[in-house]
C-alpha positions as CSV (number, residue, x, y, z in Angstrom):
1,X,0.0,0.0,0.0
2,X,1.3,3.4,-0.3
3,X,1.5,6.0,2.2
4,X,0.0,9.6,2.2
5,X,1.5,11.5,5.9
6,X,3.4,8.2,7.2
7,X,-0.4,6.5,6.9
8,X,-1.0,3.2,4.4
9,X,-3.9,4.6,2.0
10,X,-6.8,1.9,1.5
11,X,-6.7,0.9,-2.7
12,X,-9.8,2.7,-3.2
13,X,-10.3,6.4,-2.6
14,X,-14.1,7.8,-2.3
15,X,-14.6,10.3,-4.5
16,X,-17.2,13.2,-2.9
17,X,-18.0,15.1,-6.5
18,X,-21.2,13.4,-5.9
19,X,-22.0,14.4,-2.4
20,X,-24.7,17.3,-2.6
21,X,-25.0,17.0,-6.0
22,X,-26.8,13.9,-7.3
23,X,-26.2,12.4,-3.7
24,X,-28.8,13.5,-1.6
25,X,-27.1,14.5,2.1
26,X,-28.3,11.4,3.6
27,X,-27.3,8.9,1.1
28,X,-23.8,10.8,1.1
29,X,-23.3,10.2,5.0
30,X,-24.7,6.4,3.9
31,X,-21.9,6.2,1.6
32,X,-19.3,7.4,3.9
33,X,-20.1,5.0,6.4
34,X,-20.3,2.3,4.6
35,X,-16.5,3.2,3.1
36,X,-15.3,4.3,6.5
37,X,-16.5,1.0,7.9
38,X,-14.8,-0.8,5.0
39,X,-11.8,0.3,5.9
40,X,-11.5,3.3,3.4
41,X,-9.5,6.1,4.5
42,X,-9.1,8.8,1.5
43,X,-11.9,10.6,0.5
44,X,-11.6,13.0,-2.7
45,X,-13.2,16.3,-2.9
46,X,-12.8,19.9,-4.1
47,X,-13.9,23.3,-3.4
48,X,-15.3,23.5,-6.8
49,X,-17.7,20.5,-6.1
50,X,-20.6,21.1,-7.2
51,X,-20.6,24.7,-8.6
52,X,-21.5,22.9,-12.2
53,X,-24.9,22.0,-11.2
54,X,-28.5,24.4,-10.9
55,X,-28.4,26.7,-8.0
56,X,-25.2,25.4,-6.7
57,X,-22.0,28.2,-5.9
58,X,-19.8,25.6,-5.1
59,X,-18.3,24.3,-1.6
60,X,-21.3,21.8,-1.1
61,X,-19.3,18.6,-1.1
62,X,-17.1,19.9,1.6
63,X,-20.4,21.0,3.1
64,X,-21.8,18.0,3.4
65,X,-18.5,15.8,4.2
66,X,-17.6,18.5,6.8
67,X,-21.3,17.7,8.6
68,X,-20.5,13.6,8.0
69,X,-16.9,14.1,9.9
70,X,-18.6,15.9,12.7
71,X,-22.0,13.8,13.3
72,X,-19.9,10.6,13.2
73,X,-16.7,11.1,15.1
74,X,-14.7,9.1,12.5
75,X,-12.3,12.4,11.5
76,X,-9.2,10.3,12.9
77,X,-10.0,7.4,10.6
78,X,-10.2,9.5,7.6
79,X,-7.6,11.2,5.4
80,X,-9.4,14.3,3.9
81,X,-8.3,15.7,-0.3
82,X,-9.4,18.9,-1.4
83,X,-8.4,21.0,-4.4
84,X,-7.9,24.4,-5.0
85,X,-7.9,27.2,-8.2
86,X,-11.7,26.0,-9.6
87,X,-13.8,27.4,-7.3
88,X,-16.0,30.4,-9.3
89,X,-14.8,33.0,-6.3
90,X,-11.2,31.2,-5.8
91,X,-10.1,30.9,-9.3
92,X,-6.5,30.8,-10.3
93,X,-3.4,29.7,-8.1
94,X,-2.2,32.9,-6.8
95,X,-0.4,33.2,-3.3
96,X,-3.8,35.0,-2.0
97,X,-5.8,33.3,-3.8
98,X,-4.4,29.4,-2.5
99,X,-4.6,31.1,1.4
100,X,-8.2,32.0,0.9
101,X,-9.4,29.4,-0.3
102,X,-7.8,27.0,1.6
103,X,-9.4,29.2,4.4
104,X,-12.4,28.5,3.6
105,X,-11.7,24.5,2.7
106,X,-11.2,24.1,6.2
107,X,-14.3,26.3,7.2
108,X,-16.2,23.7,5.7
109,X,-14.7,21.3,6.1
110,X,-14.8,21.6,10.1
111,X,-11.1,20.6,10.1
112,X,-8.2,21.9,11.3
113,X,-6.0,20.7,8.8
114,X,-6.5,19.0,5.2
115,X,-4.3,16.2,4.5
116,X,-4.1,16.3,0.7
117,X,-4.2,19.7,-1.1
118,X,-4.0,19.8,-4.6
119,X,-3.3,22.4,-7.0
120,X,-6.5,21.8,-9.1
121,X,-5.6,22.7,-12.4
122,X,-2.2,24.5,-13.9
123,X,-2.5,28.3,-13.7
124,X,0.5,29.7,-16.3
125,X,-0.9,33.2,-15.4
126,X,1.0,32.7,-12.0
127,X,4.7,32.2,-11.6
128,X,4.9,29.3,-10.5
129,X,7.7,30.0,-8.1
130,X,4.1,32.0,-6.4
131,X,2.1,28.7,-6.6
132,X,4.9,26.1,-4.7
133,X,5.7,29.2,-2.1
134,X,2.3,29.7,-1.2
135,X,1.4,25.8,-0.8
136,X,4.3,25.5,1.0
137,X,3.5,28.0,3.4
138,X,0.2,26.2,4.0
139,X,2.1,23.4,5.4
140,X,4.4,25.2,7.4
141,X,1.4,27.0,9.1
142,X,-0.1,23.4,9.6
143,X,-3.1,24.0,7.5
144,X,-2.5,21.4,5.1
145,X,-0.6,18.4,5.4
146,X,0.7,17.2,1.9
147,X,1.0,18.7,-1.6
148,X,-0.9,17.2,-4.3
149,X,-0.8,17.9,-8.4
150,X,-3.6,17.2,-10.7
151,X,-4.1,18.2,-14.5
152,X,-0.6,19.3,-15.3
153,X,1.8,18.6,-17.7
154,X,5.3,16.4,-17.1
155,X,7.2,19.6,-17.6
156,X,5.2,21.6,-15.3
157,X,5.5,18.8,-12.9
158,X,9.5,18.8,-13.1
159,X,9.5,22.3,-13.1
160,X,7.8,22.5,-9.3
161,X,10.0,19.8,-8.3
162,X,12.6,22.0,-9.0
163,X,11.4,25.1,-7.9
164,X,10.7,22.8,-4.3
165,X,14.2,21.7,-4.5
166,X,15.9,25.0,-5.3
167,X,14.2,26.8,-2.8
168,X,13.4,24.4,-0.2
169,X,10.1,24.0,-0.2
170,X,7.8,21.4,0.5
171,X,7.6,19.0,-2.6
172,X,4.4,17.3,-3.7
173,X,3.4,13.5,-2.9
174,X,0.9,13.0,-5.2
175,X,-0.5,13.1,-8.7
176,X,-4.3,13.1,-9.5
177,X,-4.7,12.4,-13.5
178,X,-7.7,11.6,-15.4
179,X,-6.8,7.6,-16.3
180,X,-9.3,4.5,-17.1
181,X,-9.2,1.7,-19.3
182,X,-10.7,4.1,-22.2
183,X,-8.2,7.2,-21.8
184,X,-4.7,5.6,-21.5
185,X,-2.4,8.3,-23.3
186,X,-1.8,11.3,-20.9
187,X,-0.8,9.6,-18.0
188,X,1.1,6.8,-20.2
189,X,2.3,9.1,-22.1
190,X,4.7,11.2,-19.9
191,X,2.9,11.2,-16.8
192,X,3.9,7.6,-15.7
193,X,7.4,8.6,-16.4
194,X,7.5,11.5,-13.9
195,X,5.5,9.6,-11.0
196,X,8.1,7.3,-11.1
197,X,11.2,9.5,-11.2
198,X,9.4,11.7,-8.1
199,X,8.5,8.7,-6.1
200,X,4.6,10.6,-6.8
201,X,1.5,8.4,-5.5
202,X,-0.8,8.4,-8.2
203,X,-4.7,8.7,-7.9
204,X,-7.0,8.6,-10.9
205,X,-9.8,10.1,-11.4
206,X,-12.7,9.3,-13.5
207,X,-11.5,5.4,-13.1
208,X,-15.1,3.9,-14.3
209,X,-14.9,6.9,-17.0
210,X,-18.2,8.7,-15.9
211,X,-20.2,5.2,-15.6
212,X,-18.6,3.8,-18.8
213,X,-17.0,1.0,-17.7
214,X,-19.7,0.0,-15.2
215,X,-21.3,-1.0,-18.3
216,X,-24.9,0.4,-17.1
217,X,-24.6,2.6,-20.5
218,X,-24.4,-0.3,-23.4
219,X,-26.4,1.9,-26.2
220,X,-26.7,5.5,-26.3
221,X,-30.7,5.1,-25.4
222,X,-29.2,4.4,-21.7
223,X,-27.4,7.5,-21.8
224,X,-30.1,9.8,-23.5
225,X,-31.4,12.1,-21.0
226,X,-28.8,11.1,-18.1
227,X,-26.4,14.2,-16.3
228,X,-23.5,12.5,-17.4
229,X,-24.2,12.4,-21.4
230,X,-22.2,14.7,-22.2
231,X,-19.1,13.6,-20.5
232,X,-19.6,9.4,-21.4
233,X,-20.9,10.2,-24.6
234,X,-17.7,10.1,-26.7
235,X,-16.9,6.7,-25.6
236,X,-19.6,5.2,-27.4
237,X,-17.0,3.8,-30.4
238,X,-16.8,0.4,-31.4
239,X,-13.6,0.1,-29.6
240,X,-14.6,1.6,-26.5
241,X,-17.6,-1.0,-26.4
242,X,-15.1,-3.7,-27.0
243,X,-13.3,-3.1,-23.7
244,X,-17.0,-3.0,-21.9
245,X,-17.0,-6.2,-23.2
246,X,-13.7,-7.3,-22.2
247,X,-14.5,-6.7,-18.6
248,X,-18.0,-8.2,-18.9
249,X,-16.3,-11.5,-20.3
250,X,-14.1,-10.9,-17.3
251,X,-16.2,-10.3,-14.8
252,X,-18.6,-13.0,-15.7
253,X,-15.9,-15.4,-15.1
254,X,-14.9,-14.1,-11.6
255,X,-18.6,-13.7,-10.2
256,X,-17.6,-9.5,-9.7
257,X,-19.1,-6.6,-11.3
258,X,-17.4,-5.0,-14.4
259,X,-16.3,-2.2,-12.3
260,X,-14.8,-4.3,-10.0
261,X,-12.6,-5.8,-12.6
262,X,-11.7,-2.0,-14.2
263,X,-10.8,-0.6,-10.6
264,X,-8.5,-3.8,-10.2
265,X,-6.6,-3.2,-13.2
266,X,-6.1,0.2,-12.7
267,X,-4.7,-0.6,-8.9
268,X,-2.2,-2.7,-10.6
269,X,-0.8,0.1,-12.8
270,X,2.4,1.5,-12.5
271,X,2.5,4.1,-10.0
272,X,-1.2,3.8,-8.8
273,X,-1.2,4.1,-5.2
274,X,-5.3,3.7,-5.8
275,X,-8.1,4.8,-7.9
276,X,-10.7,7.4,-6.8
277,X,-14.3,6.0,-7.8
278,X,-17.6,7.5,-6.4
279,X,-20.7,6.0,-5.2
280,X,-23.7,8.3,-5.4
281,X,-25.7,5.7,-3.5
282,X,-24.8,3.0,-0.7
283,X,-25.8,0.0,-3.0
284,X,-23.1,1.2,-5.7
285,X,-20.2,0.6,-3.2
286,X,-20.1,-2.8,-2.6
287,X,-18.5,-3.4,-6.1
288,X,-16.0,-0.2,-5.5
289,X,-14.7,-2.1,-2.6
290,X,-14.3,-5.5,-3.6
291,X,-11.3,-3.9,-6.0
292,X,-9.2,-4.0,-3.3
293,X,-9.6,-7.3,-2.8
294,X,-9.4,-8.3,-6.5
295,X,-6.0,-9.4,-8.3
296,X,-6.5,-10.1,-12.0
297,X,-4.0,-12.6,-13.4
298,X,-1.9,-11.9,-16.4
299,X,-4.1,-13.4,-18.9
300,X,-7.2,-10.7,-17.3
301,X,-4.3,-8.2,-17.7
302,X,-2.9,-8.6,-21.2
303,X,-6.2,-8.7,-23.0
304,X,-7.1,-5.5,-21.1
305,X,-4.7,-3.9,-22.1
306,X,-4.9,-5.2,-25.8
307,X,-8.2,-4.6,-26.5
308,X,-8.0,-1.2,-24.7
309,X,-5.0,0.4,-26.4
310,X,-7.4,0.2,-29.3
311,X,-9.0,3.2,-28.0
312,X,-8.6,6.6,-29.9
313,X,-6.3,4.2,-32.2
């Protein structure tokens, strides 16, 4: 297992984008128990969750994790992620910017500290010599515990880690890209490399590729209508379909669920300390967990990854 602040992180990581949004509250704390109780000790949320949706400014995933970590008195079981430079009134990376909204992270939160803060997205409007001082300053002031990346480029990557080095600041410790079994090439692609040289524990996000690779969505008539069309619609190629069936020829054989089998081949990847997958309700989880307890063998593995470097091919 790796280790996020000298603590083994479970090899599946809740993600909260769905908490307030199309997780009621009380099916969110359902959720978070049921993880919690697992074992699960990383939860995965942002400050912009879920500012996308009608009516919502933002902040209500931290909302409604901050109540869960309050009501249940299971804060010292939990590692707590959140992200920063999305947020509609905390946009951008800048040294005031990162301290305000961290700020308010922890309002929300109810916490004294964050264990994971990532810089959301690259900002090339802001030196970035701004970006690693001010995150560095966060930990020094014990608001946040570790430094995460996610959505940047290799370069940008190496150039922070230099930056850190050079000025000795606090270095990151982890790497949140978008990876699944139907988007390979960013993170294989460069990505990989750097984890590896940076010793940088790797989280994906979007592992079951919006739903995708649950295989719930089989024709686009099960997608029609559905709030994550837009972003599983593009996988609907007779390529992406193949590796849906792949893991249902798979997952057939091993009595699991096809995400089950997807979430176990990304926790074999190189670098993956665990993938983030979300549950909107309790009944989804059950086939989260049982990744981590899933090994595929090298046959399952191989014709995985055949069938799915196919993809955008």
């Amino acid at each position: 297992m790796a280790r996020i602040n000298d603590r083994e992180v479970f090899p599946l990581v809740l993600g909260g984008n769905t908490f307030g949004w199309t997780s009621s509250e009380a099916d969110s704390r359902r959720v978070l128990d049921a993880y919690a109780d697992a074992g699960g000790n990383l939860i995965d949320t942002a400050d912009v969750y879920s500012a996308w949706a009608p009516g919502h400014s933002g902040g209500e995933s931290e909302i409604v994790l901050g109540r869960w970590l309050a009501l249940s008195g299971k804060r010292d079981q939990v590692m707590v992620a959140s992200k920063v430079s999305q947020h509609p009134q905390y946009q951008g990376l800048s040294a005031k910017n990162v301290q305000a909204a961290a700020e308010e992270s922890l309002l929300r939160l109810g916490v004294d500290v964050i264990d994971l803060y990532y810089a959301h997205f690259d900002d090339e409007q802001t030196p970035l010599e701004e970006t690693a001082a001010a995150f560095d300053k966060l930990v020094k002031e014990g608001k946040i515990r570790a430094i995460g990346l996610s959505n940047y480029t290799p370069e940008r990557i190496r150039e922070w880690f230099r930056i850190a080095k050079e000025n000795g600041l606090t270095a990151p410790v982890a790497l949140e890209p978008q990876y699944n079994l139907v988007h390979r090439k960013d993170y294989e692609d460069g990505l990989m490399e750097v984890a590896r040289d940076e010793n940088l524990a790797v989280f994906s996000y979007f592992s079951l590729a919006a739903g995708f690779l649950t295989g719930k969505y089989r024709t686009m008539d099960d997608l029609k209508g559905r709030q994550r069309e837009g972003m599983v619609k593009d996988y609907f190629t007779p390529a992406g379909l193949d590796v849906v069936a792949e893991l249902d020829r798979i997952a057939s054989a091993r009595g699991v669920e096809l995400a089950t089998v997807a979430l176990a081949w990304l926790k074999a990847r190189p670098q993956v300390a665990a993938p983030i997958a979300s549950a909107r309700i309790p009944e989804q989880l059950p086939a989260l967990l049982a990744a981590a307890e899933l090994d595929l063998s090298a046959d399952e593995t191989r014709a995985l990854d055949e069938v799915s470097a196919k993809v955008g091919s």
